[in-house]
Structure formats: C-alpha cells, structure tokens
C-alpha positions as CSV (number, residue, x, y, z in Angstrom):
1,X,-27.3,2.8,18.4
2,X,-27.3,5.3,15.1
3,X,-27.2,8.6,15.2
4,X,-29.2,11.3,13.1
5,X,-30.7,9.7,10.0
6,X,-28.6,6.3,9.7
7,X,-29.8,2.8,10.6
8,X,-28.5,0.8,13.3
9,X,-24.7,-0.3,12.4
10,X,-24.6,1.8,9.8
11,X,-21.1,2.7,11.3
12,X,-20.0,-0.8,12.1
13,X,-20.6,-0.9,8.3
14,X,-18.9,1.8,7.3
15,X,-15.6,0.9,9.0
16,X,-15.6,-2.9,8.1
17,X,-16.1,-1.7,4.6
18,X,-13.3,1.1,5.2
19,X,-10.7,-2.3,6.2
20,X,-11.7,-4.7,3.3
21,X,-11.0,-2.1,0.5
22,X,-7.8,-1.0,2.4
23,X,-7.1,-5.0,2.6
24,X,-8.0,-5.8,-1.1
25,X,-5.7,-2.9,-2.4
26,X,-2.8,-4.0,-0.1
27,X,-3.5,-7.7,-2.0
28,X,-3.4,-6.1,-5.4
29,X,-0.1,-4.7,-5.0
30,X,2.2,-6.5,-7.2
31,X,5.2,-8.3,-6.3
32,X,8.3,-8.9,-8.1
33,X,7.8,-12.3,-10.0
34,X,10.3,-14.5,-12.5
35,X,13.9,-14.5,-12.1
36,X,16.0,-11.8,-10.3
37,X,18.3,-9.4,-12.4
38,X,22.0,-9.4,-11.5
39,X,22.2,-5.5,-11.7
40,X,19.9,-2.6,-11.0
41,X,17.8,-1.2,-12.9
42,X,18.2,2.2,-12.0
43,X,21.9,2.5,-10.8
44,X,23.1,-0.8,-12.6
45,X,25.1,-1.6,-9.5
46,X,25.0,-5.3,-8.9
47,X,23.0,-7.2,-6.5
48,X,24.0,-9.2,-3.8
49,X,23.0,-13.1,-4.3
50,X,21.7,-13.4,-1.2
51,X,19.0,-10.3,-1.5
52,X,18.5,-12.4,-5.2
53,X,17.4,-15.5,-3.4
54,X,15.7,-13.7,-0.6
55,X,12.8,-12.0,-3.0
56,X,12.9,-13.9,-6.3
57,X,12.2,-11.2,-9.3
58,X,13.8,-8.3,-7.2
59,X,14.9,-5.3,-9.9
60,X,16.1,-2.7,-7.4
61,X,19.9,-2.9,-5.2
62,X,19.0,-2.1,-2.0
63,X,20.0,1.4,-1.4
64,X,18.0,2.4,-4.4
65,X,15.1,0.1,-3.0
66,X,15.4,1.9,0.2
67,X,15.3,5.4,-1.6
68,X,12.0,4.3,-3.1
69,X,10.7,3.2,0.3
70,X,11.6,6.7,1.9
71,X,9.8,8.4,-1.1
72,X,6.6,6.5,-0.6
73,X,3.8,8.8,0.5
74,X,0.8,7.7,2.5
75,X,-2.7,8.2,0.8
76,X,-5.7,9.9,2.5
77,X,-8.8,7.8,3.7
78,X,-12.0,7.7,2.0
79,X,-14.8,9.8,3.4
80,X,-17.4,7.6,3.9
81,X,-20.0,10.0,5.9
82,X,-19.8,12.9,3.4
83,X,-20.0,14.7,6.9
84,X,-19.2,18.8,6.7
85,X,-16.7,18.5,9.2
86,X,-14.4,16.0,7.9
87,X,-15.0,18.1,4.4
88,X,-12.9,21.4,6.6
89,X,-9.7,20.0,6.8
C-alpha cells in the first residue's frame, strides 16, 4: 500500500536501498594490509606480537587504537523522502 503520490513499494524500495549503500560503504572501509609495524605510529610505544599476528598490517598500540575508536562519531542517515518533517530536526 503507498501513500500520497508514491507507487506501491516505493518504501520497501527506499529502505533496501537505504541498507545496500550503508553495506557497500561498511565494505569500502579499508583494512590494515602488508606487514605489521613493531611500534606505534602515533605514540611509538611497541606493539605486542600477539595483537601483530592477530590483525596483520596493524599501525596503532592498542590504547591509542582504542582512543581512535572512542573518538569515532556516528554519521546521519540519508533522507530519502525529502519529507518536511524529517527536514525540522
């Protein structure tokens, strides 16, 4: 059932198109590749062997990794609908 002026499934449309561009970004991200450095970049602490092994072409120590992490700041979604409402936040 569609509301207003849109066809049917024009929503189901919207949201599975909503998921494969959130899905094909999360793909795109790039992860560390080559061989792992034996100190970090930004504190030039060493890092532990076993976090080496664990993610082959790690740069970061973990603390500083985790500092990054806590830093990270969500995106907002894409609006879709162009609808006034969502446009009043």
């Amino acid at each position: 059932m569609a509301g207003g002026w849109a066809r049917d499934g024009a929503v189901s449309e919207q949201i599975e198109a909503s998921i494969s561009d959130e899905l094909a970004r999360m793909r795109a991200q790039k992860r560390p590749v080559g061989e792992s450095l034996t100190h970090c970049v930004e504190c030039e602490e060493p890092i532990p062997e076993k976090r080496r092994l664990a993610l082959p072409g790690v740069k970061l120590c973990l603390e500083c990794q985790q500092d990054r992490d806590s830093s990270f700041k969500t995106r907002g979604g894409i609006n879709r609908r162009g609808s006034k409402d969502s446009q009043l936040k």
